[in-house]
Each structure stands twice: as C-alpha cells, then as structure tokens.
C-alpha positions as a Markdown table, in Angstrom:
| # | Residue | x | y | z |
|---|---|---|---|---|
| 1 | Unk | 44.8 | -41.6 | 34.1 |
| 2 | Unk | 47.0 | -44.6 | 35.5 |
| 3 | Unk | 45.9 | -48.0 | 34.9 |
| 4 | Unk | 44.2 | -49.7 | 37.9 |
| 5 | Unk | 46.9 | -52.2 | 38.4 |
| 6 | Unk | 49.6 | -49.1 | 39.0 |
| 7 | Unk | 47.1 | -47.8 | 41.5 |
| 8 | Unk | 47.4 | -48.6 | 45.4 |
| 9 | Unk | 47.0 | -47.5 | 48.9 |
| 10 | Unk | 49.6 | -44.4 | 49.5 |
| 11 | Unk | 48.7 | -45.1 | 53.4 |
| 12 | Unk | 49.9 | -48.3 | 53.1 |
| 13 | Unk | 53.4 | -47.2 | 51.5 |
| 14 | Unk | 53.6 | -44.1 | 54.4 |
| 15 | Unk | 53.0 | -46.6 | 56.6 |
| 16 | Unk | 55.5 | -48.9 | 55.7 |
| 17 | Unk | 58.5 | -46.2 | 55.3 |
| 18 | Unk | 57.0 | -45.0 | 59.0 |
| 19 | Unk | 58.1 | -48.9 | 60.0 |
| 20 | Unk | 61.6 | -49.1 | 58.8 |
| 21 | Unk | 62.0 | -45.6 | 60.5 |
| 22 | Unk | 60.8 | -46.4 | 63.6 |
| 23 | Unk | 63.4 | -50.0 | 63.7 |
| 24 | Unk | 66.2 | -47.7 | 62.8 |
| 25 | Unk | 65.6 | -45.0 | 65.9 |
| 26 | Unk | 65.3 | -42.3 | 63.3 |
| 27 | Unk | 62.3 | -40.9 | 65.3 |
| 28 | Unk | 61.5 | -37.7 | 67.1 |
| 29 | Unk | 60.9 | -38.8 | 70.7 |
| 30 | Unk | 57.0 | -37.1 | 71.5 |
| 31 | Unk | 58.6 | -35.0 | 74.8 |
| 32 | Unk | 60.3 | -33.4 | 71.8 |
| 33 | Unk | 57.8 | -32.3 | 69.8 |
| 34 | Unk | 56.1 | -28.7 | 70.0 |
| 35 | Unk | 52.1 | -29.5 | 69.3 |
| 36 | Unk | 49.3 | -27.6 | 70.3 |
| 37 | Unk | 45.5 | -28.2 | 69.7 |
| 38 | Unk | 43.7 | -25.8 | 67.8 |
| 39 | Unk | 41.1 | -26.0 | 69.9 |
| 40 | Unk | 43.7 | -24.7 | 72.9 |
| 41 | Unk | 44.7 | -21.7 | 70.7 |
C-alpha cells in the first residue's frame, strides 16, 4: 500500500485536466453528444 503522503484526491486531478481542456476548446459541445436516460429506455 502507498504511503499516505503519495495518496490524493483523483477527482481533484480529473478535475483539473477537465479545466485546461475546457480553456483550450478541446470540448464536445452538449448539442453533440448522443445521451439517453436509462430511465427513458
């Protein structure tokens, strides 16, 4: 098991890499994107 010190949030690191996307326009624009509910199917 890692020592605590190499441990952290990986929602904070996801989050971050989703930031740096988001100011470089490498996003998918939500019109594009095919998602249903699974409570619709």
């Amino acid at each position: 098991m890692s020592e605590l010190k190499y441990c952290s949030d990986n929602a904070a690191m996801i989050g971050r890499v989703a930031v740096e996307m988001y100011e470089k326009k490498l996003f998918t624009s939500l019109k594009e994107l095919d998602i249903a509910p699974r409570s619709l199917l």
